[in-house]
MARDRENSE-59528 format. One record per residue: residue in one letter; x, y, z of N, C-alpha, C in turn. Coordinates in steps of 0.05 Angstrom, whole numbers, plus 5000, padded with zeros to 4 digits. Layout:
BEGIN
aXYZXYZXYZ ...
% end
This chain:
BEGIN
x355958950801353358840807352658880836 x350658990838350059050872348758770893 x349658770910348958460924346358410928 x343558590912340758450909339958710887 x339158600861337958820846334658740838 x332958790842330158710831329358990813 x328658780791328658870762325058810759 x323659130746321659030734319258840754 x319358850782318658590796315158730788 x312758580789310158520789308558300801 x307658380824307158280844303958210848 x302057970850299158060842298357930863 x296057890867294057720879292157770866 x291257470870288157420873285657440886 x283857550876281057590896278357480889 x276857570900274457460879274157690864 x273657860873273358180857275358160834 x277958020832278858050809281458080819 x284258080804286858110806288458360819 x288958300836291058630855293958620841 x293558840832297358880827298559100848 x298058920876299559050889302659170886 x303859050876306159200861307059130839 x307559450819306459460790310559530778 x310659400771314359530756315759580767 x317259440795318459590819320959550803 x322859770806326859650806327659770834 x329559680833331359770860333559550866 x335959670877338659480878339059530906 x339959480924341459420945344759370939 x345259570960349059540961349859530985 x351659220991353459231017353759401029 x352459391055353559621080351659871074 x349859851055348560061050345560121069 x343960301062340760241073340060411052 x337160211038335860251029333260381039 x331460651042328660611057327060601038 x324360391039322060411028319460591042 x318760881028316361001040314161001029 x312061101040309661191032307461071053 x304961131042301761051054302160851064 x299760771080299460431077298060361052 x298860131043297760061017298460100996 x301360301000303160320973304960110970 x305259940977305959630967309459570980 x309859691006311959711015313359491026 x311259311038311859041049311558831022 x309858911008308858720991311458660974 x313658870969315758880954317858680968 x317458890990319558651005320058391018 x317358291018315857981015315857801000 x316458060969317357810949319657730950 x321957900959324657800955324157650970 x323357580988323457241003321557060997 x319457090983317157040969315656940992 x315157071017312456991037311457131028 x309557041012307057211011304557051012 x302357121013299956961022299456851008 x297656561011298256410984296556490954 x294456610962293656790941295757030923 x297757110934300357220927302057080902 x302657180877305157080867306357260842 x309257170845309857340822309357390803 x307857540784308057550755309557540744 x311757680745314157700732316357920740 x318457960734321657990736322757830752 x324958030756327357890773328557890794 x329257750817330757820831333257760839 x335057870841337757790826339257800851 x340957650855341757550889345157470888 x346557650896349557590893350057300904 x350657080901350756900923353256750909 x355656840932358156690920359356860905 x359956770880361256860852359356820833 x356656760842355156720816352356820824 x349956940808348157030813346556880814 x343856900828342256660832339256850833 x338056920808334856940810333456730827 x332156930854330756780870327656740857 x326456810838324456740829324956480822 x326656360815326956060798327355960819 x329055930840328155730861325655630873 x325955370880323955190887323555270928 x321855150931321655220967324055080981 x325054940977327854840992329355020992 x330355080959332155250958331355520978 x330455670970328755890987329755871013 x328255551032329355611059331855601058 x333155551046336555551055336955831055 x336056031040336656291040334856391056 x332556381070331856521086332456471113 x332256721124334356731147337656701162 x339356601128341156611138342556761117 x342256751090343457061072341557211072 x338157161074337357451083335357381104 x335857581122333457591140331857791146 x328957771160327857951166327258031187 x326258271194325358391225322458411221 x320358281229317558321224315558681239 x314058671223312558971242312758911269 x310258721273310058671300311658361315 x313558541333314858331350313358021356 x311158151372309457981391308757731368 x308257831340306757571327309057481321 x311457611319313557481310314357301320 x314157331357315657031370313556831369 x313556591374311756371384311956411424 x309556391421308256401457310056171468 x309555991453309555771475312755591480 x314255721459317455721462319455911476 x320955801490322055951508324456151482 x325256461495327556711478329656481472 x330256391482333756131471333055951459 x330455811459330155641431330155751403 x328355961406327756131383329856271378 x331956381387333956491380335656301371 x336256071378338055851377337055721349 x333155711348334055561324335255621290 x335255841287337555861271340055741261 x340955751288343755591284343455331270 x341255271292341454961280339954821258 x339255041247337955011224340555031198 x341655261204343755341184345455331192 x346555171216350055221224349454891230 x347454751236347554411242348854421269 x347854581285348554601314347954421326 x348154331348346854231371344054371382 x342754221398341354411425342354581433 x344654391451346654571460348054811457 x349554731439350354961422349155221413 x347255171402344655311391343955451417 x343355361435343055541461343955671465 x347455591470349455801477349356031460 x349855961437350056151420347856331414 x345156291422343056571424342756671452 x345056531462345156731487347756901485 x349756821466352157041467350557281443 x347857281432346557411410345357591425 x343557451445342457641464344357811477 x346657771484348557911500348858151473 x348858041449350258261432348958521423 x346058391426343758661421343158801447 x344758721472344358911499342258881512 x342258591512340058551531340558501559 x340358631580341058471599340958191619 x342358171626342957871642341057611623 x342257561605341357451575340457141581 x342756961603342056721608339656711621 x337657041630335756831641332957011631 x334257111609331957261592331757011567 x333456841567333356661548331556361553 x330956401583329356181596326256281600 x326356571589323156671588321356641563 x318856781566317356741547316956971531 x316657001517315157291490313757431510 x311757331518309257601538310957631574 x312557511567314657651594316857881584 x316457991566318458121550317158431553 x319158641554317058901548317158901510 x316759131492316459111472319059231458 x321159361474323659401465324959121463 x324758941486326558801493326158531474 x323258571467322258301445322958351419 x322858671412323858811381327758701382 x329058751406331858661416331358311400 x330058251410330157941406329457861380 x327957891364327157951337329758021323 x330858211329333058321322335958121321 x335257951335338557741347337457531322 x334457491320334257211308334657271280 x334057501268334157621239337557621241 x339457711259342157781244344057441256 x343357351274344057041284346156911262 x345056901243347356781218348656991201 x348557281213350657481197348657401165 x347357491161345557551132347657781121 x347257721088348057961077345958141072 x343158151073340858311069339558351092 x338658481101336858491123334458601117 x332258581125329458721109328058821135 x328259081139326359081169324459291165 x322859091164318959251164318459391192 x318059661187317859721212318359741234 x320959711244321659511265320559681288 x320860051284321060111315317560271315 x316560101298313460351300312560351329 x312360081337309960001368312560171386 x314660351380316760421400315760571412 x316360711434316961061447320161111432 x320461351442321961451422325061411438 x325461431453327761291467328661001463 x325960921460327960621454328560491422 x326660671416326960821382329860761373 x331061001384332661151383335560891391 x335560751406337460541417336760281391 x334660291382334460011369335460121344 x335660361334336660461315339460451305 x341060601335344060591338344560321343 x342760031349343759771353344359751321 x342159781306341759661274344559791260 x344660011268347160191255350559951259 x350159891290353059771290353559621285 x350659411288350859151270352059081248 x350659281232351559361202354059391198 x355659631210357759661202359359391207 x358859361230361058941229359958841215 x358458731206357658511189357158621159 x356658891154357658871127354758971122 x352358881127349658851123348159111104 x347158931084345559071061342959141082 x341259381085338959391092336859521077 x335159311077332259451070329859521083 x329559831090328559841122325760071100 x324059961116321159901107319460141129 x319260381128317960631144315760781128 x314460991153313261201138313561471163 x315561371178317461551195319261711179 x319661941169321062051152324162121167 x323262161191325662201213326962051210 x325861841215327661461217329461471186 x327861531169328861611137331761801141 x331661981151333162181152336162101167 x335661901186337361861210339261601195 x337461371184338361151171338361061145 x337861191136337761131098340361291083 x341261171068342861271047341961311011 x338961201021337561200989335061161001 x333761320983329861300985328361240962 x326761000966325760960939322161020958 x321161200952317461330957316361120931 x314560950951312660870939309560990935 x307960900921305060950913303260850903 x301760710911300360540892301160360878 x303460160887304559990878307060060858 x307960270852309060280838311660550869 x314560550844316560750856315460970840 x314561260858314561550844317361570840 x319261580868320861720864323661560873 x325661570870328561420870331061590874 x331061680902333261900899335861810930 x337561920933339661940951338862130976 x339762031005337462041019338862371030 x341162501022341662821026339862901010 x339562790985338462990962335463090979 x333762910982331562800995331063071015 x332563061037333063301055333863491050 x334863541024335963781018334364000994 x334264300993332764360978333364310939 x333164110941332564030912330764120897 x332064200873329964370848326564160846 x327863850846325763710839325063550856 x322163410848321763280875319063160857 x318362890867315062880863313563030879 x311463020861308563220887308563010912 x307862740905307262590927310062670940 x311662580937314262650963313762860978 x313663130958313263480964310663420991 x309063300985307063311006307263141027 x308862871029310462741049311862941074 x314363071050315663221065314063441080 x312663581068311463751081309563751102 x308863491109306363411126308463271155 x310563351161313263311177313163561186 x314163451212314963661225317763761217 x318863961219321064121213323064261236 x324564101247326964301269327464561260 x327664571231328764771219327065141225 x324164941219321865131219319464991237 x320165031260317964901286314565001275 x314465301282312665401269310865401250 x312565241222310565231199308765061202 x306465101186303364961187303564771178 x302964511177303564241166300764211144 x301964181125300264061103299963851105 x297263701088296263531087296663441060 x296063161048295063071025291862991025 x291063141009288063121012287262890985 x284562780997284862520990285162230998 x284662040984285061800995286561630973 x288361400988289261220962287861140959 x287861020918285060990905284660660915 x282960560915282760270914284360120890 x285359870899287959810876286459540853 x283659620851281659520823279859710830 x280859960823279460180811282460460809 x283560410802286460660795285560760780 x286060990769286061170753288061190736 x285961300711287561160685290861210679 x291361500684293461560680296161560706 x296161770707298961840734296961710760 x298161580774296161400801296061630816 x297561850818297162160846295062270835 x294362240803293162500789290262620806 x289462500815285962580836287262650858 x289862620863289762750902291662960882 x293263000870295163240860294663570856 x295163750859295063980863295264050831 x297563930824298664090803298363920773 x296063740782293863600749294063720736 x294363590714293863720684291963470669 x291163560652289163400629291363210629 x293463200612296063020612296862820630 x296262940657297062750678294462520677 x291962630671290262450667289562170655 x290362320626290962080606293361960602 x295862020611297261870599298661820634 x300861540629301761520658304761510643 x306561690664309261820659311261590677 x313761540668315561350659317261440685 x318461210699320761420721322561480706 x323461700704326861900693327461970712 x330161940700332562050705331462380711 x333362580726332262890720334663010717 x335163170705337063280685339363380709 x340663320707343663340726343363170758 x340662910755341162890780342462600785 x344662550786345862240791344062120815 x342761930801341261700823339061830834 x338362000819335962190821332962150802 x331261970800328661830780327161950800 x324362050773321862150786319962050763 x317562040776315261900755312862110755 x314362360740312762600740313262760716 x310662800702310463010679311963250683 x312363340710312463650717314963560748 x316563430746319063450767319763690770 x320463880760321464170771319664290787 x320064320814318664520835318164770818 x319564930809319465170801317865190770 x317664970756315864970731313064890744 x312164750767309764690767308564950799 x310765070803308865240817308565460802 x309465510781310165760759306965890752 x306166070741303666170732302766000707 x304865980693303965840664303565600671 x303465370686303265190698299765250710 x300065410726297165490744294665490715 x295665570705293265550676292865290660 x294565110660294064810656293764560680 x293864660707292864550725289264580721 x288864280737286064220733284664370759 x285764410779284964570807282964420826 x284064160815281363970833281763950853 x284364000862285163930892286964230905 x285164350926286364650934288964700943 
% end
């Protein structure tokens, strides 16, 4: 049993215009010490997924239905059936999160050592005291410098590495077995990118830490993931292992194929970067069948009407695609070119 599996999850809100299924049939498991990445657009339902496992979501937000299945102990514990008490006991201290933006993440008007501290004393029944000390040996651990008196400052005295640093102490503070980090290094330069990355890495390895790291940096993908689940429209296209991903694999979704391709390449500096032409559709107005089928190259009447199932693809362990036509080499083929719809060049 993997230490968080979400089964089937359907995710909606309410509007006046009518019901969002921001996310439509999600699965995905999480395994100890592992990283999970979630990609795609904005608006392919990447946070929205990972919002439910802790269930903040807006109050117009709620589950429809599945599961989320939560190792805790020796016994499993579906977090959909807990009540809001239960909940806070598990948030923040078996799982925590790293929010997009730092800045909204701290409170202004509390000083880095309360906010880091209160953790403890929320889930360890610390002291003040205590609680102090101890988000200042946190701050020491994410490399912040001279910590006792970065811990007597404020959030807008911080640069935006050093506040993402801090964010970072209050999410791992009680050693979580999940970690969920939305974005963490977008507002970065690439240097400090690059350090908050190798911090998340060592974390992990001591503490053991499940991650579910939330991008549309494919680099970041490349550098920290051990599994990729590509989202789209609320739903997973594609579910693969994060070599396969980088590597030339027979199959692939289109949406991925055009992910990847719209990246830059060390390999091939030179090549021309494709685009996905198109826009995501509005999510009360989808299209009836495959949700890519209007931005897709390689449409068929089929892709139209009917909407295709994630599979398995024939020799690929831990390898699911939610495509009529997964084989690169069958859908760029000629016989293929004559049942493409050619709506998109």
């Amino acid at each position: 049993m993997p230490l968080l599996q979400v089964n089937q999850l359907h995710t909606c809100f309410k509007t006046r215009r009518g019901t969002i299924r921001a996310v439509n049939d999600v699965t995905f498991s999480l395994e100890r010490a592992k990283t999970l990445a979630l990609v795609g657009e904005s608006g392919s339902g990447k946070s929205v997924s990972a919002m439910s496992v802790l269930r903040l979501l807006d109050e117009n937000g709620y589950i429809e239905k599945g599961e989320i299945l939560f190792e805790d102990g020796e016994k499993i514990t579906d977090l959909t059936k807990l009540n809001e008490k239960q909940m806070n006991a598990v948030r923040g201290d078996r799982i925590s999160v790293i929010f997009q933006e730092p800045m909204t993440a701290l409170n202004p008007v509390f000083t880095i050592g309360r906010q880091v501290g209160e953790p403890y004393q929320i889930h360890r029944g610390m002291s003040k005291k205590e609680a102090w000390q101890a988000g200042v040996k946190m701050l020491e651990k994410v490399r912040i410098p001279n910590p006792e008196r970065v811990a007597k400052q404020y959030a807008h005295q911080l640069s935006g590495g050093m506040r993402q640093r801090v964010v970072i102490a209050m999410a791992l503070a009680c050693k979580p077995d999940v970690l969920i980090a939305d974005e963490p290094t977008t507002a970065l330069d690439v240097t400090i990118q690059a350090q908050i990355l190798q911090l998340m890495r060592e974390l992990q390895r001591e503490n053991q830490t499940a991650i579910l790291f939330i991008t549309h940096d494919l680099g970041v993908v490349n550098e920290m993931a051990d599994d990729v689940a590509v989202m789209y429209c609320g739903q997973i296209v594609e579910r693969v292992p994060a070599p396969v991903l980088f590597s030339n694999s027979a199959y692939s979704h289109p949406y991925t194929e055009g992910l990847m391709n719209s990246a830059p390449s060390a390999q091939n500096p030179q090549k021309r970067l494709e685009t996905i032409a198109g826009n995501v559709p509005h999510p009360l107005d989808l299209p009836k069948g495959c949700k890519f089928s209007p931005r897709c190259k390689y449409c068929t009447k089929r892709c139209q009407e009917e909407e295709p199932s994630l599979a398995q693809v024939p020799d690929g362990e831990n390898h699911f695609i939610r495509c009529f036509y997964p084989k690169k080499e069958e859908r760029k083929s000629a016989e293929h070119a004559n049942l493409a719809l050619h709506k998109i060049p």
